[in-house]
C-alpha positions in Angstrom: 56.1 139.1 93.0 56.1 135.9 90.9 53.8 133.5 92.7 57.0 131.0 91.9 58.6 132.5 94.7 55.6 132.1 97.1 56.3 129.0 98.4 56.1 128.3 102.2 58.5 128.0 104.4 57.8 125.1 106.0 57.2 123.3 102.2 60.6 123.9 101.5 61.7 122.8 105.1 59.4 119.4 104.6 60.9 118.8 101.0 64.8 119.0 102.7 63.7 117.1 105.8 62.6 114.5 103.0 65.6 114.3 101.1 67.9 114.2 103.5 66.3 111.4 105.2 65.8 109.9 102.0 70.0 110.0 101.8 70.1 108.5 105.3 67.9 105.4 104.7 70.0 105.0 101.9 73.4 105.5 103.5 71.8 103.2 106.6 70.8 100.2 104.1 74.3 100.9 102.6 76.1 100.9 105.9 74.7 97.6 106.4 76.5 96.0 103.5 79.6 98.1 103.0 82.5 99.6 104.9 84.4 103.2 104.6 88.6 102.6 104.2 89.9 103.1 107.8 92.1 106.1 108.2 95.5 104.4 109.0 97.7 101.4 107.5 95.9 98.1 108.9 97.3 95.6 111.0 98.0 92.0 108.9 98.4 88.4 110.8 101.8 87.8 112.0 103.8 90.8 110.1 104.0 93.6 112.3 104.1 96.7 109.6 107.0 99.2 110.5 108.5 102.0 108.6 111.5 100.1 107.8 109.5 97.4 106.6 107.8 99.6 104.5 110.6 101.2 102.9 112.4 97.6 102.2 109.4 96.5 100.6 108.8 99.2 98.3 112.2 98.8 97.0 111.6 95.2 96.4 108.2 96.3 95.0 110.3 97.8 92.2 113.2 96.1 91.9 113.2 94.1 88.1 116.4 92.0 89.6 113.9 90.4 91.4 113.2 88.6 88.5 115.8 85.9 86.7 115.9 88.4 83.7 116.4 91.7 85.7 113.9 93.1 83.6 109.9 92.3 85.7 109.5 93.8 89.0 106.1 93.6 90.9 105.2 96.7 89.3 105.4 95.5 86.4 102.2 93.6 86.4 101.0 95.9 89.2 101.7 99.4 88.1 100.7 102.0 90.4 100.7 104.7 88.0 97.5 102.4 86.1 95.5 101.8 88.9 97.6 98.8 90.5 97.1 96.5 87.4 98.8 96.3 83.9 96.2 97.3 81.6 96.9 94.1 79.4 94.4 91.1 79.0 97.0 88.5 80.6 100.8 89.6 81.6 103.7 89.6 79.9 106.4 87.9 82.0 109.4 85.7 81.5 110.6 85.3 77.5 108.0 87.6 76.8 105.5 84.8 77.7 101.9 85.7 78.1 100.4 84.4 81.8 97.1 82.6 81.9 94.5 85.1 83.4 94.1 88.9 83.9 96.4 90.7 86.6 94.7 91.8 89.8 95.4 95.7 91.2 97.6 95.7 94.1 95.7 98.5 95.3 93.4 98.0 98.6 94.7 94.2 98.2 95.4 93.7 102.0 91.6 93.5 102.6 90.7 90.5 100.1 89.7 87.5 102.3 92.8 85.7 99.5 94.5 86.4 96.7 94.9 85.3 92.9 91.4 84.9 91.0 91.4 81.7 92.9 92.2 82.2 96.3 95.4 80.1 96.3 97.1 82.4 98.5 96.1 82.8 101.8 97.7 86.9 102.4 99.7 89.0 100.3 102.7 87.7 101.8 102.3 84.1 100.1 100.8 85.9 97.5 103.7 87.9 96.7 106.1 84.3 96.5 104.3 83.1 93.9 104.9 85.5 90.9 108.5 85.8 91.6 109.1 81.7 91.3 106.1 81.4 88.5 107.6 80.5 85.0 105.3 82.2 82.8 105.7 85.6 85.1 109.7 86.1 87.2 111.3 83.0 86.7 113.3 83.2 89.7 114.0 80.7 92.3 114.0 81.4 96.3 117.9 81.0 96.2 119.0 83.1 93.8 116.5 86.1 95.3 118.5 85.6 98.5 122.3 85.6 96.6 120.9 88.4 94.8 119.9 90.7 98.1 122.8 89.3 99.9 125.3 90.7 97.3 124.3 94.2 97.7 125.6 96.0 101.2 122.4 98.3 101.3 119.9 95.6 101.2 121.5 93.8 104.3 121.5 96.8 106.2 118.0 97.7 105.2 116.6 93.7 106.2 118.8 94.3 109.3 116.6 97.3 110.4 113.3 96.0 109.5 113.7 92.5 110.4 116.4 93.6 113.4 114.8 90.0 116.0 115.3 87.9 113.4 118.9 86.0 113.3 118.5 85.9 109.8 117.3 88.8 108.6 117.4 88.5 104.5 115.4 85.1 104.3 112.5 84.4 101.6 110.2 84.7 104.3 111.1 88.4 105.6 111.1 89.6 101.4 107.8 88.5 100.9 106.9 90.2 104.0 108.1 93.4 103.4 106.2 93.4 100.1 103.2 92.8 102.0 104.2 95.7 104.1 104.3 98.3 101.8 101.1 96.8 99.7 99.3 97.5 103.3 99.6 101.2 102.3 98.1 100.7 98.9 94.8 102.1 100.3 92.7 104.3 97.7 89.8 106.6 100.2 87.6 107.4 97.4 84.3 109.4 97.4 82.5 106.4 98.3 84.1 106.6 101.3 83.0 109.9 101.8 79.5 109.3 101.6 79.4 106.5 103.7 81.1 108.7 106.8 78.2 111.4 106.7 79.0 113.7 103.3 76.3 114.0 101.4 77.5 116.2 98.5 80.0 113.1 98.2 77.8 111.2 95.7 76.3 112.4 92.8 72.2 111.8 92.3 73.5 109.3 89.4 76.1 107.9 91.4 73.2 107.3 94.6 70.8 106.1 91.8 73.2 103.6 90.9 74.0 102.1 94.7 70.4 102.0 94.8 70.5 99.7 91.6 73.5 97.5 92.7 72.0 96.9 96.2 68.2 96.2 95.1 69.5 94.1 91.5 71.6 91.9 94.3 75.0 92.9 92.9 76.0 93.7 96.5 75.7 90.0 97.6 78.8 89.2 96.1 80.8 92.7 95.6 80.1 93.9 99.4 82.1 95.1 102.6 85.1 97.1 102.8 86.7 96.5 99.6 83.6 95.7 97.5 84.2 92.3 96.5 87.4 90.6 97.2 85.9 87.6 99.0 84.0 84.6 98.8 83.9 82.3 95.5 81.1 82.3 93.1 80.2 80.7 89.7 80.7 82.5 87.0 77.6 81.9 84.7 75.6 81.7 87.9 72.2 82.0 85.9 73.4 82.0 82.7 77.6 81.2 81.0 78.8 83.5 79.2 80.5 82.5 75.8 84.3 81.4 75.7 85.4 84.7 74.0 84.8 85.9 78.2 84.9 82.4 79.9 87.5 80.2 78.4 86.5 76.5 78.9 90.3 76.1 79.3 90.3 77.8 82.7 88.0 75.8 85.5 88.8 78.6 88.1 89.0 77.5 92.2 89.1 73.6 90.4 92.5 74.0 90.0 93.0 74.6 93.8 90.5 72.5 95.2 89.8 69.5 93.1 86.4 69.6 93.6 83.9 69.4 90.6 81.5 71.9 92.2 84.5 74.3 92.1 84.4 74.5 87.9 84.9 78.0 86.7 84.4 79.5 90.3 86.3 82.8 90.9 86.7 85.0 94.0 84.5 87.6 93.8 86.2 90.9 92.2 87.2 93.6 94.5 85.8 96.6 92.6 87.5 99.5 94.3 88.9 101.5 91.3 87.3 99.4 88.5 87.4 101.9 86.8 91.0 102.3 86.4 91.7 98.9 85.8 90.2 97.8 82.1 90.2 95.0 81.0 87.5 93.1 82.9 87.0 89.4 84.5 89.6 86.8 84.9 90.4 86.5 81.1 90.7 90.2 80.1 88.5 89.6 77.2 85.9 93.0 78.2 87.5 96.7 77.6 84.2 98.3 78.8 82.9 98.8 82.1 79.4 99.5 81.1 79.8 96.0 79.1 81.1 94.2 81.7 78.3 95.1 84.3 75.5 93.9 81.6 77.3 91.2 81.4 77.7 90.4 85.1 73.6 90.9 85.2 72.7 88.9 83.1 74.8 85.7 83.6 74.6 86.0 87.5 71.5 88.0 88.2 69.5 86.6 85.1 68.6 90.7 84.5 68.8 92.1 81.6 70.2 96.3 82.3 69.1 98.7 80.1 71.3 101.8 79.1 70.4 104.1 81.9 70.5 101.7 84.5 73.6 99.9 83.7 74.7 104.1 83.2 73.8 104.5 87.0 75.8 101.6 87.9 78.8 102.5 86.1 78.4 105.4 87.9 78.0 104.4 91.1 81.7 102.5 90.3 83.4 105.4 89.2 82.5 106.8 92.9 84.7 103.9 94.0 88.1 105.3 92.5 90.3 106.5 95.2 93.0 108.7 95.4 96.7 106.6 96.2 99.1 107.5 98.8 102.0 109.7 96.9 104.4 107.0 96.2 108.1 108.2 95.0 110.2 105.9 93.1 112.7 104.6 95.2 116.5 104.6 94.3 117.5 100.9 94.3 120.9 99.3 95.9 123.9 99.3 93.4 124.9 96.2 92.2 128.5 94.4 93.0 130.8 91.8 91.4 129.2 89.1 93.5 125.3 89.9 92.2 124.2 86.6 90.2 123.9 88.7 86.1 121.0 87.6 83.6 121.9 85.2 81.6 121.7 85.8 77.8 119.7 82.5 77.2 117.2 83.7 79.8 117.0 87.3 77.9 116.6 85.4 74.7 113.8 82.8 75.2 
């Protein structure tokens, strides 16, 4: 026999016992910091989330005559098929205009602490009021989004059965709440997840090299709990700014909310749940490659400076992050009627 194969028992039993509680320290330190998805849609302040609701809001969700063109819908910006997010450096909205910063992935939204790069809005309901009356992105104006819904039968009667206790059931209010609704279901459970609840074989040695890297180099005390990121606001250019080609001196972040000096070119803290998927990088959309934009995030707010294999491992790590979405049919939209306010051609023209 080759003396290869002559190796004790109870080595190969210590070496196990040792790796597998090697994985549980790990998954303990990581448990600490970081949350698995729950299982079932969560619960949001003051918007009870009902089928109805659901299905009313994915139709809005979708619906371009949402917008004073008839031509951007939420998905627009937010396309589900490319990881909740347009794949563009800045949007394209109204007149073909370009919008100021890069567009956020609806997907695992409902668990940012606020939305927009600088918190503005407090939930996804407020969230989702903005684009719609935003010049630069829909163009539309509270009043003619409630002529428009009121002028098609089906829309009544679908506001009527999610919104049935409320005397006025097609309101601004109640369509910004059934968007938030159906972005509730948005969640992604990804491998991640996995590994956090107990599966081992979830991660790959790479991937658990590189939540070993992102814990101990302190990316985790910004990009942490359920949705890996998606709360608190940080400098950008902690340790070190970046040039304008990534931070455009045009762009003072959270400043423009709160006023404050201290708030210059402070961001919420990216959610990084399918990163992956959602190239380009950062607020200004100026970084195409992942492995780029994690070197970049070390060095101007950890002061490190990654080389290839660890900034490798870390890109790894964030591709364990990308989850799989809820199936998501296209829904078929009310029919217009003689009363449904048109586009104008001045607006299609600009």
């Amino acid at each position: 026999m080759h003396p290869l194969v002559r190796v004790p028992l109870l080595t190969i039993g210590t070496v196990l016992l040792a790796t597998t509680a090697q994985a549980d320290d790990l998954r303990d330190v990581a448990l600490d910091i970081f949350r698995p998805l729950p299982s079932t849609v969560p619960a949001v302040s003051d918007n009870p989330i009902t089928p109805a609701k659901i299905e009313l809001g994915k139709a809005l969700f979708f619906d371009p005559r949402m917008s004073a063109s008839g031509v951007f819908s939420c998905n627009s910006c937010h396309n589900l098929a490319t990881g909740g997010d347009d794949n563009l450096e800045t949007s394209i909205g109204h007149g073909w205009q370009r919008g100021p910063r890069n567009a956020p992935t609806a997907l695992n939204s409902v668990f940012n602490e606020a939305q927009f790069w600088d918190g503005r809005a407090a939930d996804l309901a407020e969230q989702a009021k903005g684009p719609v009356q935003a010049g630069v992105e829909m163009a539309n104006t509270p009043e003619n989004v409630i002529a428009t819904l009121n002028s098609m039968p089906q829309y009544v009667e679908w506001f009527a059965e999610a919104f049935g206790d409320d005397p006025t059931p097609v309101s601004f209010d109640n369509f910004a709440k059934a968007i938030e609704a159906f972005e509730a279901t948005l969640i992604t459970p990804a491998p991640f997840d996995a590994w956090l609840n107990g599966d081992d074989a979830a991660l790959t040695a790479d991937q658990r090299a590189g939540l070993e890297q992102f814990v101990d180099l302190g990316c985790a005390a910004c990009h942490s709990d359920i949705n890996v990121g998606g709360h608190g606001y940080y400098p950008f250019g902690l340790i070190e700014k970046p040039g304008a080609d990534v931070l455009p001196v045009g762009d003072k972040g959270r400043f423009a909310v709160t006023e404050t000096a201290s708030d210059e070119y402070v961001f919420r803290a990216a959610p990084l749940r399918n990163v992956a998927l959602t190239a380009p990088y950062f607020h200004s959309g100026k970084v195409w490659d992942l492995k780029v934009a994690v070197q970049i995030m070390a060095e101007s707010q950890l002061g490190e400076e990654l080389d290839d294999q660890s900034a490798d491992q870390i890109v790894a790590f964030l591709h364990s992050l990308t989850g799989t979405l809820p199936d998501v049919t296209y829904p078929v939209l009310p029919a217009e009627t003689a009363t449904t306010p048109r586009p104008s051609g001045e607006v299609l023209a600009q």
